[in-house]
Backbone as numpy.savetxt, mean C-alpha at the origin, in Angstrom:
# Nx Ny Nz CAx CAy CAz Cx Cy Cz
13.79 -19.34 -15.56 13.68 -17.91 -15.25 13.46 -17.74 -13.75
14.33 -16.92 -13.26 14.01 -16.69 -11.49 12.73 -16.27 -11.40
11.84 -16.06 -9.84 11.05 -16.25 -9.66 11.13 -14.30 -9.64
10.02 -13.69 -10.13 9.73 -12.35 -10.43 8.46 -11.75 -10.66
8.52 -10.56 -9.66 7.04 -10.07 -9.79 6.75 -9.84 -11.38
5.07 -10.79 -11.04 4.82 -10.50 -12.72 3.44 -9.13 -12.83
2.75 -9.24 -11.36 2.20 -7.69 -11.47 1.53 -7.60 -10.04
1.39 -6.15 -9.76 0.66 -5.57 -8.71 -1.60 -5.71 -9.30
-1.11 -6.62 -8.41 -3.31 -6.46 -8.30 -3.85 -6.05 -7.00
-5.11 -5.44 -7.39 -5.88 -4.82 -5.79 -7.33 -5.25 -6.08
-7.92 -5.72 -5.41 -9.05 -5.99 -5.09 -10.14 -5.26 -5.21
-10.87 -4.78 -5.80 -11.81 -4.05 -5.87 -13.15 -4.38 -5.63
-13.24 -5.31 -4.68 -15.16 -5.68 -4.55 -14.43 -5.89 -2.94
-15.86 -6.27 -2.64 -15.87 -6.32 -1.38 -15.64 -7.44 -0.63
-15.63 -9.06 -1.85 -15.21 -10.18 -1.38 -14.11 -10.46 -0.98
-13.73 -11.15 0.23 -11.86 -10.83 0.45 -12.07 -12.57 0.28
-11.28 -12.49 -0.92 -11.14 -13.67 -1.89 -9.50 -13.63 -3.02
-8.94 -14.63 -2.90 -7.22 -14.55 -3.12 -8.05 -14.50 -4.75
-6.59 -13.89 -5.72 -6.52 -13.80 -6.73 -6.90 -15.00 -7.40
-6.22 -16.26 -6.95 -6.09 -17.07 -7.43 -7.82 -17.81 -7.87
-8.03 -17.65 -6.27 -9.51 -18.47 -6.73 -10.53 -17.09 -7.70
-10.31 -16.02 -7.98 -10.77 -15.32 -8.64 -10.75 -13.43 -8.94
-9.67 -13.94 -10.35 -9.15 -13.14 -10.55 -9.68 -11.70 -11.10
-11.40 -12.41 -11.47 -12.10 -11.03 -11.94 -12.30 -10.11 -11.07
-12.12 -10.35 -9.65 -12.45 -9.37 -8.46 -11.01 -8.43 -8.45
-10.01 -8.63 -9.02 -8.53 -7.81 -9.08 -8.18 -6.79 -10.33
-7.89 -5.65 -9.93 -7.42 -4.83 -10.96 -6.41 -4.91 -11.06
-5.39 -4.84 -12.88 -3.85 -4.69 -12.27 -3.58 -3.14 -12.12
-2.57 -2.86 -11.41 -2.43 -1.85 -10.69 -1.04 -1.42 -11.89
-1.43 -0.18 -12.85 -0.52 0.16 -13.59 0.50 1.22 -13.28
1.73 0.78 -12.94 3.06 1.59 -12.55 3.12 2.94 -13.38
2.88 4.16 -12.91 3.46 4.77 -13.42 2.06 5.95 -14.31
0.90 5.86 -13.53 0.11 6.30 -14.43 -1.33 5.89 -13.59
-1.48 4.74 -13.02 -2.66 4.64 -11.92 -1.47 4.78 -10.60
-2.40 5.66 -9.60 -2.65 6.09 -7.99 -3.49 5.29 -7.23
-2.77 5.64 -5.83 -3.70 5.33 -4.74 -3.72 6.79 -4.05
-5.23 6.72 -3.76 -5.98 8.36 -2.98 -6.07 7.84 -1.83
-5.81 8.01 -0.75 -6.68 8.14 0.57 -7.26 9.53 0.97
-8.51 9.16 0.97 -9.19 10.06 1.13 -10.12 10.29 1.82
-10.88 11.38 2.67 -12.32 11.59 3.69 -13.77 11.03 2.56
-13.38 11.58 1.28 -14.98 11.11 -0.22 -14.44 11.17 -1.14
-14.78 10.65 -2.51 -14.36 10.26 -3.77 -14.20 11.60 -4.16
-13.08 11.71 -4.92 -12.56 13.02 -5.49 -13.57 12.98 -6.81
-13.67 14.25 -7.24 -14.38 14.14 -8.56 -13.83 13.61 -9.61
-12.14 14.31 -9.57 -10.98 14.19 -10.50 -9.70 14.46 -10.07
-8.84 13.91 -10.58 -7.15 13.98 -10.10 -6.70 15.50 -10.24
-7.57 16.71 -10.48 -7.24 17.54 -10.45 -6.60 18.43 -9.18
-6.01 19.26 -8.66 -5.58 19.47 -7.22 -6.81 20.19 -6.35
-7.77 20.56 -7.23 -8.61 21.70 -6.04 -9.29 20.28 -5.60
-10.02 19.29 -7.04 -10.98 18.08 -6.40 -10.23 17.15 -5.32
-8.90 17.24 -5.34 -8.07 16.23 -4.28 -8.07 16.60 -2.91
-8.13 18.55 -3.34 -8.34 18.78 -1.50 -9.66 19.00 -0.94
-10.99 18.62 -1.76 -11.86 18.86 -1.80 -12.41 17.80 -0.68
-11.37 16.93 -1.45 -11.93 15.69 -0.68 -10.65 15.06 0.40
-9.96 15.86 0.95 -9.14 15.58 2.06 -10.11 15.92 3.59
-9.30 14.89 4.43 -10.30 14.73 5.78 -9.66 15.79 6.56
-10.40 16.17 7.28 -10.27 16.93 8.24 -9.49 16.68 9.67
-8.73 17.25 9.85 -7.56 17.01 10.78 -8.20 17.67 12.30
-8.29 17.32 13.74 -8.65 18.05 14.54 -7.51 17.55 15.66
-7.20 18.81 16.10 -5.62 18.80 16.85 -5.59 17.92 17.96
-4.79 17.06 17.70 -4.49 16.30 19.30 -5.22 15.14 19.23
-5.93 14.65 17.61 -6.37 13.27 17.91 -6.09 12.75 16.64
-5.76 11.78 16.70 -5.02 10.47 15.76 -6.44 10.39 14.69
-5.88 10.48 13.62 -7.03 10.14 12.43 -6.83 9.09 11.32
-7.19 7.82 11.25 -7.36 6.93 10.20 -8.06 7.42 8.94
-7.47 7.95 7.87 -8.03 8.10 6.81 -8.59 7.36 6.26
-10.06 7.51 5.66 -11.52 6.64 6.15 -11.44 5.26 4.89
-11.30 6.25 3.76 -10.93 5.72 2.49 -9.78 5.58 1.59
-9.95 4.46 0.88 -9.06 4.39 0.02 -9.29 4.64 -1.43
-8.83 4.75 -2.48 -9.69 4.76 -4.06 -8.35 4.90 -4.81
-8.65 3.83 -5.75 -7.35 3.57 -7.20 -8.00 4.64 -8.15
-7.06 5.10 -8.66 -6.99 5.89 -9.72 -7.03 5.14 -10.74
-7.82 4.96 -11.79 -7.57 4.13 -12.92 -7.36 4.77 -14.12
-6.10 5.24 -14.53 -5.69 6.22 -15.37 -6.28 5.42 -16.93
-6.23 4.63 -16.63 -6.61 4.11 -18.62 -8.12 3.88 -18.60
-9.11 4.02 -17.51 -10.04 4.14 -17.83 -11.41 5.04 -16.78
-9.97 6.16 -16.51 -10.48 7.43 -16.26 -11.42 7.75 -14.95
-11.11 6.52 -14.30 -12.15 6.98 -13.00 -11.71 6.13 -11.48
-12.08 6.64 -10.59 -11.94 6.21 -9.29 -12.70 5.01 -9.07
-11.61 3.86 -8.29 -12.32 2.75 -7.63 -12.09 2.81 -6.28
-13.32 2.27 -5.60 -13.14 2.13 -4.16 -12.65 1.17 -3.82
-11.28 0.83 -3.35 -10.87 -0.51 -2.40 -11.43 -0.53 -1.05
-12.79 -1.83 -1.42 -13.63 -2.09 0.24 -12.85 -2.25 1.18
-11.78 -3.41 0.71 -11.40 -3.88 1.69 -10.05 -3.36 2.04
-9.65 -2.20 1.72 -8.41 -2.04 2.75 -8.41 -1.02 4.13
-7.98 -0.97 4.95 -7.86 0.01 5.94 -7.76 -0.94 7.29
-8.25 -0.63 8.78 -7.74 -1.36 9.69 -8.48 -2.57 10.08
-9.54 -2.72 9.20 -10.47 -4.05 9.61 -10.12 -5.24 9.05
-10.84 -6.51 9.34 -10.13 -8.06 9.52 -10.38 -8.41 7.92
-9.25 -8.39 7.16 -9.78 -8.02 5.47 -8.14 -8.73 4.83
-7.87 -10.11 4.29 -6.87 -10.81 4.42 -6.65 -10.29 2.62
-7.28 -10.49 1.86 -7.02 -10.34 0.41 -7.31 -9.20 -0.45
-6.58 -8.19 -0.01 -6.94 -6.69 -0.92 -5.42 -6.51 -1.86
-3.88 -6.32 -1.19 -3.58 -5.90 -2.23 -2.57 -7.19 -2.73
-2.26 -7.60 -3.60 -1.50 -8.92 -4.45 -0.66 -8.51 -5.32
0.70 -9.12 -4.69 1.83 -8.86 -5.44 1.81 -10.58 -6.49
1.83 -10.40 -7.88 1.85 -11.52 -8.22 3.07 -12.70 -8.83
3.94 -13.15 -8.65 5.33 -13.93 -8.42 4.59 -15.20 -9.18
5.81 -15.24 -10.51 6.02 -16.32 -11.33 7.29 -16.35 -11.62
7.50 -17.29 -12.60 9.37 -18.15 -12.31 9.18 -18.60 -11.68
10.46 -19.55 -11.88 11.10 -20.68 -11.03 12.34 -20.22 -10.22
12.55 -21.03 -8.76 14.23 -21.01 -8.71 13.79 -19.87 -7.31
12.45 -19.21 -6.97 12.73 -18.59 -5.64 13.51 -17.20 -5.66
13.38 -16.72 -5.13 14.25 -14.98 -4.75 15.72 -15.53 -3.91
16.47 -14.51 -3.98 17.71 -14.12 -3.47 17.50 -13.78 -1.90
16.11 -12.74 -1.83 16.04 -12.06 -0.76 14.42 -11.83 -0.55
13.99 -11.14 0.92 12.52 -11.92 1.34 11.81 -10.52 0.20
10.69 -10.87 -0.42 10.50 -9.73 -0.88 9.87 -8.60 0.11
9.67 -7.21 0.05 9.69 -6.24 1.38 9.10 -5.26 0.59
7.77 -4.96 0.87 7.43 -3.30 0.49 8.23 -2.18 1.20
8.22 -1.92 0.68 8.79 0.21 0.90 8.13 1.29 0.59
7.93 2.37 1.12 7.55 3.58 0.71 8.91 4.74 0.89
9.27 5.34 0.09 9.94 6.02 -0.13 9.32 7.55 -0.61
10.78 8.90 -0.58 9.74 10.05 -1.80 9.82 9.74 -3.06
10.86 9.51 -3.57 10.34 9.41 -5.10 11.21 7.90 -5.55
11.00 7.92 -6.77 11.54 6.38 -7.61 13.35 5.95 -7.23
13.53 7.41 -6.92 14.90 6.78 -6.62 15.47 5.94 -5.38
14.70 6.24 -4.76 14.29 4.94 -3.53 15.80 5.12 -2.95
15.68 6.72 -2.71 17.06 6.98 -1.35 16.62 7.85 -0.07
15.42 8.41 -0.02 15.04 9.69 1.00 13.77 8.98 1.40
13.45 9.12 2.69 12.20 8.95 3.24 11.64 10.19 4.29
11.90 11.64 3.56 11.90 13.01 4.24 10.45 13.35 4.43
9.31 12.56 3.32 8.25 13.26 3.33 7.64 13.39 4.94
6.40 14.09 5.01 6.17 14.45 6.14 5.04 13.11 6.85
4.39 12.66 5.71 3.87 11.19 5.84 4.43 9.77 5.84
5.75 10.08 5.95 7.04 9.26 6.40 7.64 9.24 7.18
7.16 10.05 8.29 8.04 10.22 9.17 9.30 11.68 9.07
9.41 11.98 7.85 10.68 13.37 7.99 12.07 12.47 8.40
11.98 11.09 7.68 13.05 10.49 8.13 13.02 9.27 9.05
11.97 9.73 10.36 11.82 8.79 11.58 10.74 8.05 11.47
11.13 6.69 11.20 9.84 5.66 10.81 8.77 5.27 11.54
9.65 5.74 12.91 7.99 5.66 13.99 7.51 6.26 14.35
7.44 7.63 13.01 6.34 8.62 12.96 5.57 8.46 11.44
5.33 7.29 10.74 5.24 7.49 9.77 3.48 6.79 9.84
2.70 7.53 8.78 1.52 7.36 8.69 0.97 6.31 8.09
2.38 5.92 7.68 1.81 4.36 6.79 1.96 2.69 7.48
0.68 2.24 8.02 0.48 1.20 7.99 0.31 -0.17 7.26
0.76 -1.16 7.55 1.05 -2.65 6.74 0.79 -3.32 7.30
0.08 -4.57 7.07 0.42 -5.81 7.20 0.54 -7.18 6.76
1.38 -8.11 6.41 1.02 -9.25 6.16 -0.02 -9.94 6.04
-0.84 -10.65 5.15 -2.02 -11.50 5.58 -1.43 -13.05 4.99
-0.85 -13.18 4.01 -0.74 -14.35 3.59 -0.46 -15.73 4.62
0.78 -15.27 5.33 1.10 -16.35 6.63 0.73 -15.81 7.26
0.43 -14.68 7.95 0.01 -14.30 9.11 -1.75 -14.76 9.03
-2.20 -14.09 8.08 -3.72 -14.57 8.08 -4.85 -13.44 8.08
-6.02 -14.16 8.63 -6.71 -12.51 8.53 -6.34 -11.58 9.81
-6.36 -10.25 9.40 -6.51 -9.88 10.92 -7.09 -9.62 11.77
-6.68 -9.05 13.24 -7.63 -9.03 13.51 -7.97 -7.19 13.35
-9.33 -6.96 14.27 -10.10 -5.51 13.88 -9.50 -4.40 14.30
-8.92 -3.35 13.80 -8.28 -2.30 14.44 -6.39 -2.97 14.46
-6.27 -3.71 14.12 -4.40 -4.13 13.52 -3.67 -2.80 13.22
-2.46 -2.66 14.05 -1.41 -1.51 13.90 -0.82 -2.29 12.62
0.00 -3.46 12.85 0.93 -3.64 11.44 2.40 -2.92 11.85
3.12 -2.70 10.85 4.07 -1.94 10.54 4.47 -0.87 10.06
4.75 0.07 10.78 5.09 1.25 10.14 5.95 1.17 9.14
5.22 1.96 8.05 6.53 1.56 6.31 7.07 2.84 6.20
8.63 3.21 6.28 9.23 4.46 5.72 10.50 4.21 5.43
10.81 4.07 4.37 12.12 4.18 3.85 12.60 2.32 3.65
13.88 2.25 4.65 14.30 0.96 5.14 13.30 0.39 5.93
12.70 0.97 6.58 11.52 -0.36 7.46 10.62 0.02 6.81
10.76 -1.15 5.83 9.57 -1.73 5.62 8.71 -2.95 6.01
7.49 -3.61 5.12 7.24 -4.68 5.48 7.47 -6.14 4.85
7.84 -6.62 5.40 8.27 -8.24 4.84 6.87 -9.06 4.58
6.99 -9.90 3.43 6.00 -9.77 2.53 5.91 -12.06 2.82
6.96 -12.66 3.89 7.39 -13.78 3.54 8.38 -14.58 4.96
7.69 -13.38 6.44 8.01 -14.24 7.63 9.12 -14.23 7.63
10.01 -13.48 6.76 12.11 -12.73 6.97 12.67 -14.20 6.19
11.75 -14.97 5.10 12.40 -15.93 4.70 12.54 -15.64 3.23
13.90 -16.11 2.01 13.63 -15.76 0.95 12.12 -16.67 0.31
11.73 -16.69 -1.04 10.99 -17.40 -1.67 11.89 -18.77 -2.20
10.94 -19.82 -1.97 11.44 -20.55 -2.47 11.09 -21.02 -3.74
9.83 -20.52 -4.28 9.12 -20.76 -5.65 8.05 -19.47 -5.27
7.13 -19.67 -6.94 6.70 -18.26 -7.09 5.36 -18.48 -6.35
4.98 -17.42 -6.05 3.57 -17.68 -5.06 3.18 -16.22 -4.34
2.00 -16.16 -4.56 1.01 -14.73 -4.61 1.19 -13.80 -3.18
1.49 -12.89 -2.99 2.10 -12.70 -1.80 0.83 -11.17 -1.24
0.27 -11.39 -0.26 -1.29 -10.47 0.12 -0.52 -9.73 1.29
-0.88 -8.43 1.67 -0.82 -7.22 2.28 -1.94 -6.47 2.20
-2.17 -5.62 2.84 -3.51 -4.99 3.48 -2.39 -3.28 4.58
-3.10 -2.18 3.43 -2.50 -1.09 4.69 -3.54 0.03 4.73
-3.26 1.08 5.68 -3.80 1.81 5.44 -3.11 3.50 5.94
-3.53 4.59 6.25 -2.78 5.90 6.20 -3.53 6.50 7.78
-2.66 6.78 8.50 -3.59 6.96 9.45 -2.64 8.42 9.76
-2.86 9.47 9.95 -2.15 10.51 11.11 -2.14 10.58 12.27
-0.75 10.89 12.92 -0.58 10.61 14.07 -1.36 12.18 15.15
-1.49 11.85 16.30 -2.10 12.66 17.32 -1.07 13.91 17.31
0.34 13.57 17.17 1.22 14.92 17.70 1.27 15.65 16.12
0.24 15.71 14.98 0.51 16.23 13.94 -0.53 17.43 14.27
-0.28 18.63 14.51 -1.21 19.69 14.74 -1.50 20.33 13.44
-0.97 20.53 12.50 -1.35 21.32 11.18 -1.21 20.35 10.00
-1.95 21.02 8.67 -2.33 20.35 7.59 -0.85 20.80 6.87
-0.01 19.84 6.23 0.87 20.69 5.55 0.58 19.93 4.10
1.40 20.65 3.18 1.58 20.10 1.77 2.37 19.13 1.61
2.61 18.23 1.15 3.87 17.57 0.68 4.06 18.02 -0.44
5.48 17.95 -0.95 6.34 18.25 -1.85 6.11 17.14 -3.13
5.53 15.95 -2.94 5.46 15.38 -4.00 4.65 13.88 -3.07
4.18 12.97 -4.21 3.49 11.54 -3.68 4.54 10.81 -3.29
4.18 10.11 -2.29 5.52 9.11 -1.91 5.03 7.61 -3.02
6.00 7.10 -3.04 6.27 5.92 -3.89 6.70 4.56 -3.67
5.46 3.95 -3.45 5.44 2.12 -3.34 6.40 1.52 -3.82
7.20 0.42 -3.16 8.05 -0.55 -4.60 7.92 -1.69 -3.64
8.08 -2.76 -4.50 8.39 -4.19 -3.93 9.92 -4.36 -4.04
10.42 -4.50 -2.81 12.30 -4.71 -3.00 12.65 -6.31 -2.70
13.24 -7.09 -3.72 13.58 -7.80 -3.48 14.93 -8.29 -4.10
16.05 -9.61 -4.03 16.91 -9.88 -4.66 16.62 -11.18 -5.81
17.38 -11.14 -6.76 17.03 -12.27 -7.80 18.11 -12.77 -8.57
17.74 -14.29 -9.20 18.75 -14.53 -9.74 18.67 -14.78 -11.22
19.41 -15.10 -12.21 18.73 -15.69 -13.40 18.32 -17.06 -13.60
């Protein structure tokens, strides 16, 4: 069987410790039903007034790192805090997990896109198209390592995304770590709505 993501895990304690050596510190991250919030404080509930309740405050003309992060855990109804993600030196928060044999086709690459169909990158936290306006930060930790404090990373919108594997395919299956976070840029003067959540995927090629 080719080598294929077998699930998305995130870290939920504060130890930055790989899956492997211990997997009770990882939630799996369920497609389609658990979220990621960034947020200024823990929402009460996924409802829309508690979501803007707890949105940060924007002040014109200066760049804002949104402080927090928190998983939605739809099957058991409540918010977790991910310690370790955002711009500090934090190597093992989110885990893509790769089993099979036989290696990928192609390097695997996060994306953020607007929705599942993974053709538009219009939202306004994407850039509106232009990726080096986009609010979403990445980076590698696995080969790259930990980072260091305050790490830009890669801007993720659409086609640029982040490479998950140094621009090489896989050659066998093996746990692949990233670390991002949401920051707004300085030239964003007003709070707007988006039209909908933008949408994570792991893109890669495979064989049988």
């Amino acid at each position: 069987m080719a080598t294929g993501l077998s699930g998305f895990f995130i870290n939920i304690t504060s130890d930055d410790v790989s899956y492997v050596s211990d997997p009770t510190k990882y939630i799996e991250f369920e497609a389609g039903a658990d979220k990621l919030v960034f947020a200024a404080s823990k929402p009460d509930s996924m409802d829309e007034a508690d979501l803007k309740a707890a949105q940060s405050v924007l002040f014109i003309g200066d760049a804002l790192e949104i402080p927090n992060l928190y998983l939605w855990d739809n099957s058991a109804g409540v918010f977790r805090y991910i310690y370790l993600a955002g711009s500090s030196a934090n190597k093992y928060v989110f885990c893509f997990h790769m089993t099979g044999t036989g290696g990928t086709l192609s390097e695997p690459i996060v994306q953020v896109w607007d929705t599942s169909s993974h053709a538009t990158n219009d939202l306004i936290c994407l850039g509106e198209g232009d990726y080096s306006k986009s609010f979403i930060h990445g980076i590698e930790t696995r080969l790259a390592g930990t980072p260091s404090p305050g790490w830009t990373g890669t801007l993720i919108s659409g086609n640029n995304g982040l490479g998950l594997n140094g621009g090489d395919i896989l050659s066998s299956a093996i746990d692949l770590y990233f670390n991002l976070y949401v920051k707004i840029p300085a030239t964003v003067s007003v709070q707007e709505k988006e039209g909908q959540n933008p949408v994570f995927c792991l893109r890669y090629k495979y064989g049988d």
